[in-house]
N, C-alpha and C positions, 0 to 999 in steps of 0.2 A: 461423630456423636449423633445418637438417632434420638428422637423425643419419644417419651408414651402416649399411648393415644390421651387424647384430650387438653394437654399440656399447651399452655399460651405460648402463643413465639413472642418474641421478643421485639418489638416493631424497631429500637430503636438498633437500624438493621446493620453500620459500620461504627469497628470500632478505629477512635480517632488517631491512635496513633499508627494501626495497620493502616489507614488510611493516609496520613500524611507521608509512610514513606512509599507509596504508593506510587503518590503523588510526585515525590521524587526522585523515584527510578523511571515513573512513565516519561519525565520531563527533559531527565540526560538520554534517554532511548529515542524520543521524539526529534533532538538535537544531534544527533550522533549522524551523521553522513550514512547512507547504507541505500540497495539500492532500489525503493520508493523513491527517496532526494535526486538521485541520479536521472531516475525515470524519466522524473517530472521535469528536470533539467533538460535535460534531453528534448523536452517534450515543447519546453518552452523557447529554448534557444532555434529548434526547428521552425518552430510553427509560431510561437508569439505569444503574447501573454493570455489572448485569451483561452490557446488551444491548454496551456501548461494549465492555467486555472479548471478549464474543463476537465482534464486528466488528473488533477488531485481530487476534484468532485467524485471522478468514477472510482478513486482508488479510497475514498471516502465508503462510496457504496459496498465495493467489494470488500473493503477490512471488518465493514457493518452484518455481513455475509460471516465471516467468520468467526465473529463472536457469538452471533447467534448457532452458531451450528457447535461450536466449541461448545457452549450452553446448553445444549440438548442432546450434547455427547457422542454427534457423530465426527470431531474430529478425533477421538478415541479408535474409532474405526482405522480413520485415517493413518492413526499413527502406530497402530499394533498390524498394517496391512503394508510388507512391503510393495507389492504389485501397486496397489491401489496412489501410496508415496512416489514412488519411482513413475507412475505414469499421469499423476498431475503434475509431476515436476517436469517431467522432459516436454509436456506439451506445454506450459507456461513458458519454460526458454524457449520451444521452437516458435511460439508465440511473439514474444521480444526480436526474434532474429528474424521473423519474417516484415513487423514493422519498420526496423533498422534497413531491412534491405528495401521495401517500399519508399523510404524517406531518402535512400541514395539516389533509387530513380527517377525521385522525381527533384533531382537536386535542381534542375534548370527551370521548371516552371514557374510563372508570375508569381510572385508574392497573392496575391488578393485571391486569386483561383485557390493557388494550394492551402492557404489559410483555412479559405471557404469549405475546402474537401475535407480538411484535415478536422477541422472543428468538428466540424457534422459526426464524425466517427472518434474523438476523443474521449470524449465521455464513456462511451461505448465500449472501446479501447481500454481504458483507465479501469474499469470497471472487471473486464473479463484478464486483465496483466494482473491484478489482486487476488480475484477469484481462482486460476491457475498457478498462485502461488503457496504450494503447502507448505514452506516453511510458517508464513502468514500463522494459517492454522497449529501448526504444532509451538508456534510463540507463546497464541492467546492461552492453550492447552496447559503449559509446562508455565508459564509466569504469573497471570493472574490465580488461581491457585492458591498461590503462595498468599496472598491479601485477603483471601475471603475465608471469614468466620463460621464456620457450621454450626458452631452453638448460639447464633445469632437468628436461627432461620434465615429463610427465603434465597439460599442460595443460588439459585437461576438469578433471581432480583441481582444480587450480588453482583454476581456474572458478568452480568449484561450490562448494568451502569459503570464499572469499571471496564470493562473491554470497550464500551461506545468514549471513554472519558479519554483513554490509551489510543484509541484512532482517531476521536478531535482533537489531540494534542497533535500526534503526524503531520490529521492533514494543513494545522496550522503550520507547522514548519513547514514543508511542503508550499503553502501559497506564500510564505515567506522567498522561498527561493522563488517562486514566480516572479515576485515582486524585484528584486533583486537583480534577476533576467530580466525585465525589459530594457533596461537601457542599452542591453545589446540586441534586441528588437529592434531599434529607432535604427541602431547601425546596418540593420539586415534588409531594412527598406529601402536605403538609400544605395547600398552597393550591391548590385549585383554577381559582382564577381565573389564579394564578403559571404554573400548569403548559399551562392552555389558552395563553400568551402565547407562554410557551415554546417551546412544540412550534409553532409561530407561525412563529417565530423562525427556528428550529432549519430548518424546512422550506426558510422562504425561504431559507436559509444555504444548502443544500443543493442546490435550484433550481442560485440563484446559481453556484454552483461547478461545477455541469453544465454552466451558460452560461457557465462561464469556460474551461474546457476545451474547448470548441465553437469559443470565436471566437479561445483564444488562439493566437502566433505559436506553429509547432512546429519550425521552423530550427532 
């Protein structure tokens, strides 16, 4: 619906009930296992509560990346361009499967060392595992959408507060599962044999989930 020129917007910019169930599709999608939760699990069982809190911060950023850009309509691009699909997709799993295989090798090193390494580049990590993920993009694309009112104006406005409201829901669930994860941190300090399993684990998980993002259907 387009305005004539001159015509006042409407400031009073959501309406309340598009809004509420917004709120609660954003809230079971925020809770639903998928693999951000994984990631981050992954991230924390490896490395410890700080590295997993840092890696929901980057994936904080990167989901913030693709609202805006959904916003300004270039994941439109993204999602009418299969080259362009197909090849942030396969570099985001080979992304994921190059960390997983990192985190197997260095399954034997000190706790405190690998922490330290691992921290330093989580964030960083978190951040470019979001940003290389264009389902991410074709989500914010095809779901919000659905909630924002045109005859309201300020549609970007729209946009963008619901798409930031949809990724601070995630990334609380997200440090939820951090939280959750450390008591098997406390276990990963103390055993070293636990912890070389772990991170074992934790990598193959990781792999895995590159190789799922690789081969799965993206219809």
């Amino acid at each position: 619906m387009h305005r004539s020129a001159g015509a006042p917007y409407n400031f009073n910019v959501f309406d309340a009930h598009r809004l509420l169930l917004f709120m609660a599709a954003a809230v079971l999608l925020a809770i639903t296992p998928g693999p951000g939760i994984f990631y981050v699990l992954a991230r924390s069982l490896a490395g410890g509560k700080r590295e997993g809190a840092l890696s929901s911060l980057g994936t904080l950023v990167g989901g913030l990346f693709h609202v805006f850009a959904a916003a300004l309509g270039l994941s439109a691009i993204l999602a009418a361009s299969a080259v362009a699909f197909h090849s942030v997709k396969y570099a985001g799993a080979a992304y994921l499967v190059v960390l997983g295989i990192r985190m197997i090798r260095t399954r034997n090193a000190e706790m405190t060392a690998a922490a330290a390494g691992a921290s330093k580049g989580a964030f960083r990590q978190g951040v470019l595992t979001e940003v290389l993920n264009p389902k991410t993009a074709l989500f914010f694309l095809s779901f919000i959408p659905q909630f924002v009112a045109p005859s309201h104006g300020h549609v970007f406005l729209q946009f963008v507060v619901l798409g930031c409201a949809s990724v601070s829901l995630n990334t609380a669930a997200d440090l939820l599962v951090v939280t959750m994860a450390s008591p098997l941190e406390r276990k990963l300090k103390n055993s070293m044999r636990f912890r070389r399993r772990q991170r074992t684990v934790s990598g193959l998980g990781m792999v895995g989930l590159g190789a799922y993002l690789a081969l799965a259907d993206c219809k």
